[in-house]
OpenMM code with the backbone's topology and positions (N, CA, C; nanometers):
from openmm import Vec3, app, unit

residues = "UNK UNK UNK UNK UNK UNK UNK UNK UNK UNK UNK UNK UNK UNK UNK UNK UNK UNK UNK UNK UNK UNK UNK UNK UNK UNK UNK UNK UNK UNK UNK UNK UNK UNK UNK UNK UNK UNK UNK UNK UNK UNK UNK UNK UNK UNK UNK UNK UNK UNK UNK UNK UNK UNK UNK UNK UNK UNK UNK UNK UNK UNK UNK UNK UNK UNK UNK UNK UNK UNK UNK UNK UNK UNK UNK UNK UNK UNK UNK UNK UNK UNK UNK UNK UNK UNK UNK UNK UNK UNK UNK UNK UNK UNK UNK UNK UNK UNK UNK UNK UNK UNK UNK UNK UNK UNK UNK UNK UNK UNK UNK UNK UNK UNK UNK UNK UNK UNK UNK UNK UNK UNK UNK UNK UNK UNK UNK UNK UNK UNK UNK UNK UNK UNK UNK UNK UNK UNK UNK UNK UNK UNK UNK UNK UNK UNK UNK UNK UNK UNK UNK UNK".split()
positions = [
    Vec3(-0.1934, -0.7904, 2.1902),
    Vec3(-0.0536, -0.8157, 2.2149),
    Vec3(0.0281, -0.7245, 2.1246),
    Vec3(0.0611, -0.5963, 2.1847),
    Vec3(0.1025, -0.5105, 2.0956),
    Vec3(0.2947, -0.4862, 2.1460),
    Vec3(0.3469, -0.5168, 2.0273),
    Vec3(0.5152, -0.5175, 2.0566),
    Vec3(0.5703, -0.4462, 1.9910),
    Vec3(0.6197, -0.3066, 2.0247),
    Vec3(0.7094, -0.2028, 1.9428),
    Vec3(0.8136, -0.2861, 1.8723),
    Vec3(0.8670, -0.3651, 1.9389),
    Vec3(0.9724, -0.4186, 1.8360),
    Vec3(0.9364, -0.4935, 1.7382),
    Vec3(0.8032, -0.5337, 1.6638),
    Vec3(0.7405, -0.6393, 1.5828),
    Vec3(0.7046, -0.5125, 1.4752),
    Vec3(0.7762, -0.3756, 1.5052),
    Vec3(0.6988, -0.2858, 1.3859),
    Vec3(0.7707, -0.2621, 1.3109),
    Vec3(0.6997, -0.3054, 1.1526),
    Vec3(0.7321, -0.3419, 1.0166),
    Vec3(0.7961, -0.1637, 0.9657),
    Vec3(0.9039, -0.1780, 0.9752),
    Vec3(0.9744, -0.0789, 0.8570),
    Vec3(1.0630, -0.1130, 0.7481),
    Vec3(1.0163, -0.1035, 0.5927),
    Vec3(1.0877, -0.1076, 0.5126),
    Vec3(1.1243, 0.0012, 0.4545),
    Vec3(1.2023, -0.0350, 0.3564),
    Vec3(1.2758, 0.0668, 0.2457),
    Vec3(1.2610, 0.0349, 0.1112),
    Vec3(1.1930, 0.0936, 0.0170),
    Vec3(1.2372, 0.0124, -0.1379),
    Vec3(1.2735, 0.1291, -0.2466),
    Vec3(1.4639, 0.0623, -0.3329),
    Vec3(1.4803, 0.1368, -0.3722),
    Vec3(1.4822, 0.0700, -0.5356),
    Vec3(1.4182, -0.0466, -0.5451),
    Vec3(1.4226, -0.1179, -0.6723),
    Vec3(1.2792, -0.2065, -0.6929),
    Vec3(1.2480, -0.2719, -0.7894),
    Vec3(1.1426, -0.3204, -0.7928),
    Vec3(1.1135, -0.4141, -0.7313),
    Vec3(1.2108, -0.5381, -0.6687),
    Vec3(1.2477, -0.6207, -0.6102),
    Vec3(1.1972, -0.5594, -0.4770),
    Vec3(1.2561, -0.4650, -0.4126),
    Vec3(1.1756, -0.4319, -0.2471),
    Vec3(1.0389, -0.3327, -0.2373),
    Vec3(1.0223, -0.3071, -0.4085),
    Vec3(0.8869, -0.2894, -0.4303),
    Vec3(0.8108, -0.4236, -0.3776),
    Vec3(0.8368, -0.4782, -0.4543),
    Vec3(0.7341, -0.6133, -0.4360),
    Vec3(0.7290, -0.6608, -0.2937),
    Vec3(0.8529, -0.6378, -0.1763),
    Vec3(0.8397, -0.6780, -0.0644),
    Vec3(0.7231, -0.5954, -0.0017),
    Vec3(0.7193, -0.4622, -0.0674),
    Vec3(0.6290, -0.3417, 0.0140),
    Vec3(0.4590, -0.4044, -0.0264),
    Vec3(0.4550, -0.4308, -0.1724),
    Vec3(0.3056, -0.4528, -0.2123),
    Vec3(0.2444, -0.6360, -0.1075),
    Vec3(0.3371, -0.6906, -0.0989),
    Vec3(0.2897, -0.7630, -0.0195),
    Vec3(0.2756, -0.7874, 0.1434),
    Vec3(0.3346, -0.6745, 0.1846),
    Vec3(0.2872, -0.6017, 0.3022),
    Vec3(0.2083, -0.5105, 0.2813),
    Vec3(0.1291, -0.5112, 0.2029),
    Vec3(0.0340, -0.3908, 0.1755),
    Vec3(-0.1044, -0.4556, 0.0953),
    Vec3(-0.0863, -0.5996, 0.0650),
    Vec3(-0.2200, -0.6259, -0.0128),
    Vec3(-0.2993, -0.5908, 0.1102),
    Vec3(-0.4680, -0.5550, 0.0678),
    Vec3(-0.5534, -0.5470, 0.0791),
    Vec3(-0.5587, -0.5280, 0.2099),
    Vec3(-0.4786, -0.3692, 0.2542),
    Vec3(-0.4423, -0.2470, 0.3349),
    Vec3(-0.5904, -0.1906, 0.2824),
    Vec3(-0.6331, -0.1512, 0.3838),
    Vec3(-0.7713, -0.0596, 0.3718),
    Vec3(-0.7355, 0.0696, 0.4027),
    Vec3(-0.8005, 0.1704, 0.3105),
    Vec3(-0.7854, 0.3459, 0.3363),
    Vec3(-0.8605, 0.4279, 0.2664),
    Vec3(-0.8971, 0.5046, 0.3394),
    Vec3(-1.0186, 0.6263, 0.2745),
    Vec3(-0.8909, 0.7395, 0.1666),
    Vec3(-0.9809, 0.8377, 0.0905),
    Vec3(-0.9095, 0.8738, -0.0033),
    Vec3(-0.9096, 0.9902, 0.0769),
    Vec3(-0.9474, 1.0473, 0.1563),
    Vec3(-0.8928, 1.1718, 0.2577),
    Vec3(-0.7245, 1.1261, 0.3411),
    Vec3(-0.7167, 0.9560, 0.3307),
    Vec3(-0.5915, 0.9386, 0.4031),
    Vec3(-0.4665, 0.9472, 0.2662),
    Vec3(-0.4943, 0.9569, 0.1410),
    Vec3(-0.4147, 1.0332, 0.0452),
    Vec3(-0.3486, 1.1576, 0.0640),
    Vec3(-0.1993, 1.1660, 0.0381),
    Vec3(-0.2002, 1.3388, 0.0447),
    Vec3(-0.0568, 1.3060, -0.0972),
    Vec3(-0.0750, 1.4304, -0.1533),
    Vec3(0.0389, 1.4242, -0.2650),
    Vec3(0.0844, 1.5765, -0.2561),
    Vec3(0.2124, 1.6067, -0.2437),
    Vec3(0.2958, 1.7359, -0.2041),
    Vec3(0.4113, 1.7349, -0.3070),
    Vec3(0.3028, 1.8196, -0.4316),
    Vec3(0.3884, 1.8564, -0.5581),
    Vec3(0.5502, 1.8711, -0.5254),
    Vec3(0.5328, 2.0013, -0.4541),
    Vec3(0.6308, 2.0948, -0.4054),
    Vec3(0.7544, 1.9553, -0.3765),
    Vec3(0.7026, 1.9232, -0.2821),
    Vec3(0.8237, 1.8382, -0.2018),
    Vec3(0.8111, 1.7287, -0.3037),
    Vec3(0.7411, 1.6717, -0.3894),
    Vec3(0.7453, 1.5900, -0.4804),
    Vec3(0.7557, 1.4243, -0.3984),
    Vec3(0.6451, 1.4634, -0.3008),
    Vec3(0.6153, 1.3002, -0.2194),
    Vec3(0.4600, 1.2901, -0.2324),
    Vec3(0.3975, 1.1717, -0.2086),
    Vec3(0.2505, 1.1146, -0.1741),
    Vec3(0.3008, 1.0164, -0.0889),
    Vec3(0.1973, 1.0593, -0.0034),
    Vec3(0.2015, 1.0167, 0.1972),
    Vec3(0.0474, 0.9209, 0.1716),
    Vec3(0.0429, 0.8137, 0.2348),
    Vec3(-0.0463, 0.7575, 0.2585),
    Vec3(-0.0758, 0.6738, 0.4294),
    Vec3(-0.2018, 0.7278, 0.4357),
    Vec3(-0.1655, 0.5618, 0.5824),
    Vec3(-0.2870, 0.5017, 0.5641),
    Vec3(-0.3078, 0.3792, 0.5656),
    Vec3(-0.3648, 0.2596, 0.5594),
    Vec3(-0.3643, 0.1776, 0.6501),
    Vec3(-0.4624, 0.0902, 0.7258),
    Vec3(-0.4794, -0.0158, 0.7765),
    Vec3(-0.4738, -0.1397, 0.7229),
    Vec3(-0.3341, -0.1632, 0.8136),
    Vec3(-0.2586, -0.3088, 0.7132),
    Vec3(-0.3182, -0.4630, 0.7795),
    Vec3(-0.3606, -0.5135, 0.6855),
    Vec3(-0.3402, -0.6425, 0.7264),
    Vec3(-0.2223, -0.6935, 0.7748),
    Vec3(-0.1717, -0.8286, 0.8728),
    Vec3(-0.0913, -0.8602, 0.9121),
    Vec3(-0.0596, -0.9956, 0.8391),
    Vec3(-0.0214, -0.9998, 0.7272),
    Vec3(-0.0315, -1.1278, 0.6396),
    Vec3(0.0675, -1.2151, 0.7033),
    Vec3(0.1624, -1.1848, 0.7801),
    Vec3(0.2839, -1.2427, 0.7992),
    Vec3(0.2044, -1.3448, 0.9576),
    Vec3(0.2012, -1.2552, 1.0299),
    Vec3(0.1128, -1.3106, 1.1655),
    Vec3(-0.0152, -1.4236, 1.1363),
    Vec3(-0.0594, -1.3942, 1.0304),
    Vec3(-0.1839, -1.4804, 0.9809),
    Vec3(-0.1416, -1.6092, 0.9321),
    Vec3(-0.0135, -1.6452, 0.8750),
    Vec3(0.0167, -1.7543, 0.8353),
    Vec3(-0.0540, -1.8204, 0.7307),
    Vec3(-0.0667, -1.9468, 0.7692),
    Vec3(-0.1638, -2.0711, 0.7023),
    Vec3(-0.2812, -2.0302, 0.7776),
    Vec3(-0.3284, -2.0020, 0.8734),
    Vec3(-0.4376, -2.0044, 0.9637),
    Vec3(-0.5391, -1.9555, 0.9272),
    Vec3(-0.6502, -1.9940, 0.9224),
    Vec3(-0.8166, -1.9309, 0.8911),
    Vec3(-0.8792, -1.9249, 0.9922),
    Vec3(-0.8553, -1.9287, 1.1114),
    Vec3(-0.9245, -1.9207, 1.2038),
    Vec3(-0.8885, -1.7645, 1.2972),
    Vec3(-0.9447, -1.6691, 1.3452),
    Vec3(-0.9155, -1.5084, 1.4406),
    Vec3(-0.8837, -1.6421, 1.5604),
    Vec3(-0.7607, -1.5141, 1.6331),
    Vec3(-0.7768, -1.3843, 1.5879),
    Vec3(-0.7018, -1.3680, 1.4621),
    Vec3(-0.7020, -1.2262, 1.4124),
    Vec3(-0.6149, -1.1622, 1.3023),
    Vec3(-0.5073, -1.0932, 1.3808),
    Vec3(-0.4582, -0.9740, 1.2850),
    Vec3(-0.4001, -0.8935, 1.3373),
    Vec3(-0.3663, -0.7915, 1.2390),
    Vec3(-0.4227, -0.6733, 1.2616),
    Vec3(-0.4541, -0.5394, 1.1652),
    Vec3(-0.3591, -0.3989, 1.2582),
    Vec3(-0.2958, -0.3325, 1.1518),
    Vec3(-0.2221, -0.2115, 1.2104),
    Vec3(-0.2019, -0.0666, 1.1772),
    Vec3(-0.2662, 0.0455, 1.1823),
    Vec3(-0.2026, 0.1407, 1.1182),
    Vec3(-0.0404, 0.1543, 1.0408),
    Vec3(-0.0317, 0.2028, 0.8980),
    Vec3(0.0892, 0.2276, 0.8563),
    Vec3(0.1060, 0.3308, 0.7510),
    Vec3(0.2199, 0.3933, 0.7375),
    Vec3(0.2269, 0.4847, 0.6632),
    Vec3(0.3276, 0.4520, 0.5707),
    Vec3(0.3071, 0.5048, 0.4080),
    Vec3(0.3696, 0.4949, 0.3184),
    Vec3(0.4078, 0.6268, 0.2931),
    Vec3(0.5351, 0.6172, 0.2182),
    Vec3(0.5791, 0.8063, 0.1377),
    Vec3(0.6264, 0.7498, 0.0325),
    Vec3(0.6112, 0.7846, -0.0575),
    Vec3(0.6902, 0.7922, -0.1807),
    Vec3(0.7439, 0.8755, -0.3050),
    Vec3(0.8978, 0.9108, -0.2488),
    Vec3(0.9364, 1.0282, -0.2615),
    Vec3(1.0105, 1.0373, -0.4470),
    Vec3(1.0226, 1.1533, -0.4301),
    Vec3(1.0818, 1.1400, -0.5993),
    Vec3(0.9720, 1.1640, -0.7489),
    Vec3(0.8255, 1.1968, -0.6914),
    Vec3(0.7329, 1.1693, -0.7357),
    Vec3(0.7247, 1.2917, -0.8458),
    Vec3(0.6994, 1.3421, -0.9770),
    Vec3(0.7024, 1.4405, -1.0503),
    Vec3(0.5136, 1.4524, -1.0756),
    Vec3(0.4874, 1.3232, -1.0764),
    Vec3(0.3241, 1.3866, -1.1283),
    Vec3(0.2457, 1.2447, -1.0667),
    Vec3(0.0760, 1.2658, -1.0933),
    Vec3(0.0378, 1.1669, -1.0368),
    Vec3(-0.1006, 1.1562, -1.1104),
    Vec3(-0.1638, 1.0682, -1.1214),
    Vec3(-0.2628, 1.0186, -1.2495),
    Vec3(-0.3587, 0.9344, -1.1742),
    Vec3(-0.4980, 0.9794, -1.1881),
    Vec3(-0.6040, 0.8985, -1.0803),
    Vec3(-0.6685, 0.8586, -1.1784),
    Vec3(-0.6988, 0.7228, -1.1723),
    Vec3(-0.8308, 0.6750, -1.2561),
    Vec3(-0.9026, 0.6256, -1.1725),
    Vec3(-1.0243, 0.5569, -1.1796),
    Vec3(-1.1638, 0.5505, -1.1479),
    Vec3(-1.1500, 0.5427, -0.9246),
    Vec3(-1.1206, 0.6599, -0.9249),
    Vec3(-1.1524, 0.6853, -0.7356),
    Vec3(-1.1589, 0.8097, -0.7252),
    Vec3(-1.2763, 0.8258, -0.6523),
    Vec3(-1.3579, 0.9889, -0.6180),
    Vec3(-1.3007, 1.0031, -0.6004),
    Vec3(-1.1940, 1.0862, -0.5913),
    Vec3(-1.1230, 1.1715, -0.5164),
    Vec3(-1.1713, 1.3001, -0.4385),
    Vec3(-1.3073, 1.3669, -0.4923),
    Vec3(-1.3967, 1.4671, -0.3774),
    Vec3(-1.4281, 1.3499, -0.2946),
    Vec3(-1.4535, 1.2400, -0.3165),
    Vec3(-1.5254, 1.1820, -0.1601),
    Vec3(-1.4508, 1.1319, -0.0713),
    Vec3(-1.3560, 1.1858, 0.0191),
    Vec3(-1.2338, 1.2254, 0.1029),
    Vec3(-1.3060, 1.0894, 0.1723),
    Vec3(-1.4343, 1.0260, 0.1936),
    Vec3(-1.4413, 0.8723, 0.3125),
    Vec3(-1.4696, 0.7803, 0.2046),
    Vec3(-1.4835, 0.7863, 0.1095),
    Vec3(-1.4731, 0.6672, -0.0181),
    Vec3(-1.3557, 0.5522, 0.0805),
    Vec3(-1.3648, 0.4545, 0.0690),
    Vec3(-1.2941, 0.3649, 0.1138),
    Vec3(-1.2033, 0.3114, 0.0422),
    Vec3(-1.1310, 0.2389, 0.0251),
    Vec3(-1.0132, 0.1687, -0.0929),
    Vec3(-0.9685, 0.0725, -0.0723),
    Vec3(-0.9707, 0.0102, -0.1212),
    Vec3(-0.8894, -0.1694, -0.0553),
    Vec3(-0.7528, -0.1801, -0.1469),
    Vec3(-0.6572, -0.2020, -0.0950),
    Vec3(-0.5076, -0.2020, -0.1819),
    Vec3(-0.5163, -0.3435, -0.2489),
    Vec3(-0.4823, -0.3804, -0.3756),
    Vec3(-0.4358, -0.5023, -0.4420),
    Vec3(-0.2638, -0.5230, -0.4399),
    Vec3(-0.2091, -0.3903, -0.5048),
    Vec3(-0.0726, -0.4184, -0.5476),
    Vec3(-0.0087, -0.2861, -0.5298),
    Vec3(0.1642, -0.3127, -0.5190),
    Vec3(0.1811, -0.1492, -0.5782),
    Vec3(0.3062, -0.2387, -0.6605),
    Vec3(0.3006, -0.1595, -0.7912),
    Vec3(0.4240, -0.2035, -0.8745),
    Vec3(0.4712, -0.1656, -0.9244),
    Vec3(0.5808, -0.1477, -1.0615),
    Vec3(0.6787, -0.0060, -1.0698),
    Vec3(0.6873, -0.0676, -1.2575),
    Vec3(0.6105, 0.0285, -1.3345),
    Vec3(0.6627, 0.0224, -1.4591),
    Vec3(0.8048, 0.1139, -1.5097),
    Vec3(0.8905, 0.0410, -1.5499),
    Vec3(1.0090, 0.1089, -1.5961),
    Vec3(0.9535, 0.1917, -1.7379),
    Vec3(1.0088, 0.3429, -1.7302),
    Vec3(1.0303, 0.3668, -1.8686),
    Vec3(1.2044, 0.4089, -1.8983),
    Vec3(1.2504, 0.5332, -1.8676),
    Vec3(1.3561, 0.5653, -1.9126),
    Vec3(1.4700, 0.5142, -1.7805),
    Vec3(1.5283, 0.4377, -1.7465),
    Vec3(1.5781, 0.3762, -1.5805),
    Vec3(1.6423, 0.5137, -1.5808),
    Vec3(1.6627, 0.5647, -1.4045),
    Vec3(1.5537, 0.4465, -1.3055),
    Vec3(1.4343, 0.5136, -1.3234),
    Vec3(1.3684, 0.6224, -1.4072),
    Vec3(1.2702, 0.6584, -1.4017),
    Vec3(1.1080, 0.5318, -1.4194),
    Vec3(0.9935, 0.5635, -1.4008),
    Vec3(0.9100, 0.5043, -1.4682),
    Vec3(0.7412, 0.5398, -1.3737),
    Vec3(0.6508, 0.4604, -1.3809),
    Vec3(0.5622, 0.4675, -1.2811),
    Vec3(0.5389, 0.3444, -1.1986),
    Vec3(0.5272, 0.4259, -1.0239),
    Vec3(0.5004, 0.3227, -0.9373),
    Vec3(0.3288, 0.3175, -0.9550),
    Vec3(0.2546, 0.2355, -0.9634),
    Vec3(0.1329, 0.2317, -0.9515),
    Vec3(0.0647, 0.1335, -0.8495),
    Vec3(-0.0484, 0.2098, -0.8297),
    Vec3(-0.1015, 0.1715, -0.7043),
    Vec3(-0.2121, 0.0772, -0.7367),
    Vec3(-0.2653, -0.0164, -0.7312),
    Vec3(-0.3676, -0.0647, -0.7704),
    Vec3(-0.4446, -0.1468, -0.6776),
    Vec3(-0.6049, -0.0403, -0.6788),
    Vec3(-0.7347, -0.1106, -0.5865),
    Vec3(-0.7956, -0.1683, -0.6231),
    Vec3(-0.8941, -0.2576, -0.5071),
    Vec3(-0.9801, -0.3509, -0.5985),
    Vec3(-1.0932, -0.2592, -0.6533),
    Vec3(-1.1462, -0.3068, -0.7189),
    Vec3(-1.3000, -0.2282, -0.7861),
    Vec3(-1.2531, -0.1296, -0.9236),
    Vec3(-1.0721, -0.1620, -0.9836),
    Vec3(-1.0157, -0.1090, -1.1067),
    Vec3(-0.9772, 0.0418, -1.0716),
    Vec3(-0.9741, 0.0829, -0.9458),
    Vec3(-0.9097, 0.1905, -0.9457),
    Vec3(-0.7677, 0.1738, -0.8940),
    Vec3(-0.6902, 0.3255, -0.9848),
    Vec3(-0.5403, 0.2992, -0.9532),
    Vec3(-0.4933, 0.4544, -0.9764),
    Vec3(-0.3539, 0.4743, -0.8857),
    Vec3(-0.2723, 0.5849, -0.8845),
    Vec3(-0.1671, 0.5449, -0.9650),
    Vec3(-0.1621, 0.6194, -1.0475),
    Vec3(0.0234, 0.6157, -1.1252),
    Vec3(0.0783, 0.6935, -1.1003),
    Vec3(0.1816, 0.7203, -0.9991),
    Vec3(0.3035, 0.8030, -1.0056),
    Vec3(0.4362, 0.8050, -1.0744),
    Vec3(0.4668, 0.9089, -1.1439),
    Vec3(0.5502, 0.9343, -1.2386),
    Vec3(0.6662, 0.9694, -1.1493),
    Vec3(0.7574, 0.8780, -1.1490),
    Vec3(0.8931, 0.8713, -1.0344),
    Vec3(0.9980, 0.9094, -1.1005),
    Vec3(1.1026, 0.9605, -1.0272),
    Vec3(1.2332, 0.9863, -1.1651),
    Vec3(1.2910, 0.8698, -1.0889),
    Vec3(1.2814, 0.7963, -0.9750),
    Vec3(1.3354, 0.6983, -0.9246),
    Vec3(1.2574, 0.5833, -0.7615),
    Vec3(1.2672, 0.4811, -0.8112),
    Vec3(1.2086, 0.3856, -0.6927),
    Vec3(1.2501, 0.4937, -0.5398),
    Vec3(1.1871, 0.5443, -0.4381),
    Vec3(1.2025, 0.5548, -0.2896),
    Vec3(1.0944, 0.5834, -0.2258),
    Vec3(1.1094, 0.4622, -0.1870),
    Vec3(0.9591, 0.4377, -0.0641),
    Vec3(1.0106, 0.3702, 0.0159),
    Vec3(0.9163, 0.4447, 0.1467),
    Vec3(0.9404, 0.3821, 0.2744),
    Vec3(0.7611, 0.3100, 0.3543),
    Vec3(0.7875, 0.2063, 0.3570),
    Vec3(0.6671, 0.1668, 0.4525),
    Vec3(0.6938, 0.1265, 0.6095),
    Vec3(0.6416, 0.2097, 0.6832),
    Vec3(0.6326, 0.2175, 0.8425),
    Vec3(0.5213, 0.2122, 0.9059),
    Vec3(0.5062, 0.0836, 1.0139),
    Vec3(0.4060, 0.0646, 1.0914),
    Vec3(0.4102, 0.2135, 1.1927),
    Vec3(0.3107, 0.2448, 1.2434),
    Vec3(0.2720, 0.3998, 1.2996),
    Vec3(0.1890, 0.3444, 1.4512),
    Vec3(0.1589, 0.2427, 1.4914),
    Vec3(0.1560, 0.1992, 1.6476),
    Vec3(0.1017, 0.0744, 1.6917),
    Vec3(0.0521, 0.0476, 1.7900),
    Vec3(-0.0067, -0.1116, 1.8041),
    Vec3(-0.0754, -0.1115, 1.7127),
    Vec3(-0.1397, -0.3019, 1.7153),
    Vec3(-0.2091, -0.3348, 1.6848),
    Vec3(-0.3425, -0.3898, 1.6983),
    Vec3(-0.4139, -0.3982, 1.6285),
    Vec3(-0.5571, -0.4665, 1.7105),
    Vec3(-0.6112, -0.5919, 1.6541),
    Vec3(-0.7006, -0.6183, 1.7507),
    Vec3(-0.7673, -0.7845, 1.6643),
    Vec3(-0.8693, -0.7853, 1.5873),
    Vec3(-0.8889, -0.9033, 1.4860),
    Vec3(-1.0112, -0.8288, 1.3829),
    Vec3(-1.0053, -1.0285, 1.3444),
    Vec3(-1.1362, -1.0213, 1.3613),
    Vec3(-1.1733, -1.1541, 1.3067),
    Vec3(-1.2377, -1.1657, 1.1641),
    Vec3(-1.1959, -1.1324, 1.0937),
    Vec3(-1.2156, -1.1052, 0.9297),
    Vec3(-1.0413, -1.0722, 0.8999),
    Vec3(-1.0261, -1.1959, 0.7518),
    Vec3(-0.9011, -1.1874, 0.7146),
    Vec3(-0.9664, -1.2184, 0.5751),
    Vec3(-0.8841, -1.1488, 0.4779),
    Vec3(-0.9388, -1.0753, 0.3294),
    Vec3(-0.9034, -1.2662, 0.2885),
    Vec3(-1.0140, -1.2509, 0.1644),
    Vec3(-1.0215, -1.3618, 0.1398),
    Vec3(-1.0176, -1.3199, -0.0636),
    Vec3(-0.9331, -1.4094, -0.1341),
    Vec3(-0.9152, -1.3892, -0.2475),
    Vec3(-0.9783, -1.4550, -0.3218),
    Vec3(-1.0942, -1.5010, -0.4848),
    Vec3(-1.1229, -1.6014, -0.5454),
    Vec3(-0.9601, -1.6521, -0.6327),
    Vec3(-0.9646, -1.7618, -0.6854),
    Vec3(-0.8562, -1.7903, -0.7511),
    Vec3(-0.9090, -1.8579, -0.8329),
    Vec3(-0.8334, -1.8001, -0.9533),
    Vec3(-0.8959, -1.8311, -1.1040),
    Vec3(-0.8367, -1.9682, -1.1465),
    Vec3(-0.9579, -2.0330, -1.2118),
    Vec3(-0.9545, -2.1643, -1.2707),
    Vec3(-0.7916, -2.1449, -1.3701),
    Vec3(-0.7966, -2.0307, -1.4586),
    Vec3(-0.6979, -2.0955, -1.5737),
    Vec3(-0.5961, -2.0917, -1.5370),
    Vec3(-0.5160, -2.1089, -1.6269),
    Vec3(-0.3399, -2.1572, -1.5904),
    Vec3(-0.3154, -2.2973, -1.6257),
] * unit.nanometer
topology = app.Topology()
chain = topology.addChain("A")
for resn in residues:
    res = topology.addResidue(resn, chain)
    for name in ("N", "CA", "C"):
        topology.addAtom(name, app.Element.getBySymbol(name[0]), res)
């Protein structure tokens, strides 16, 4: 059941519609060949296969609902990889978060963070990202499942 008008485009120009983007984006699946970072133009382009957290509700039972989408995030001066091959262009990646450390406002780093402790830090002179669904969707009877920690 695929509906052009049900396709997710945001904008985030603060940390606040950061956080709307990372939770349309938890545990978005993407190979590190679907990375691209363009010094020059000072953006990193990503597309990922999004979970549909919103469509999924309360429900544990498929179907799901999974979608191609693309991220940019522009404004970018430098970019910092820790623990993800980056030669192995089909390495896979599962998204946790993306979140925005302030240093000098509005500068700071947006960082990307996967499961298995790998993460991108981009060095922003300012929050602008756009996340856009890129076409239908499909069904997938597997919906990411989280442990939740005893303390607190």
């Amino acid at each position: 059941m695929s509906d052009a008008g049900n396709l997710l485009k945001l904008a985030a120009f603060d940390a606040d519609d950061l956080a709307v983007i990372s939770a349309q984006l938890q545990d978005a699946v993407l190979t590190v060949g679907n990375i691209t970072y363009l010094p020059r133009k000072q953006k990193l382009a990503l597309v990922v296969n999004r979970f549909d957290w919103e469509d999924a509700g309360g429900r544990n039972a498929p179907p799901f609902r999974r979608r191609f989408a693309g991220l940019q995030i522009a404004r970018v001066r430098s970019v910092r990889c820790r623990n993800i091959r980056q030669n192995d262009k089909d390495a896979v990646l599962m998204m946790l978060s993306v979140g925005f450390e302030p240093r000098d406002p509005p500068s700071g780093e947006i960082v990307l963070t996967f499961a298995g402790g790998g993460d991108l830090r981009l060095e922003v002179e300012c929050i602008e990202a756009m996340l856009e669904d890129l076409g239908p969707e499909w069904q997938t009877a597997a919906k990411p499942a989280h442990e939740t920690s005893g303390a607190g």
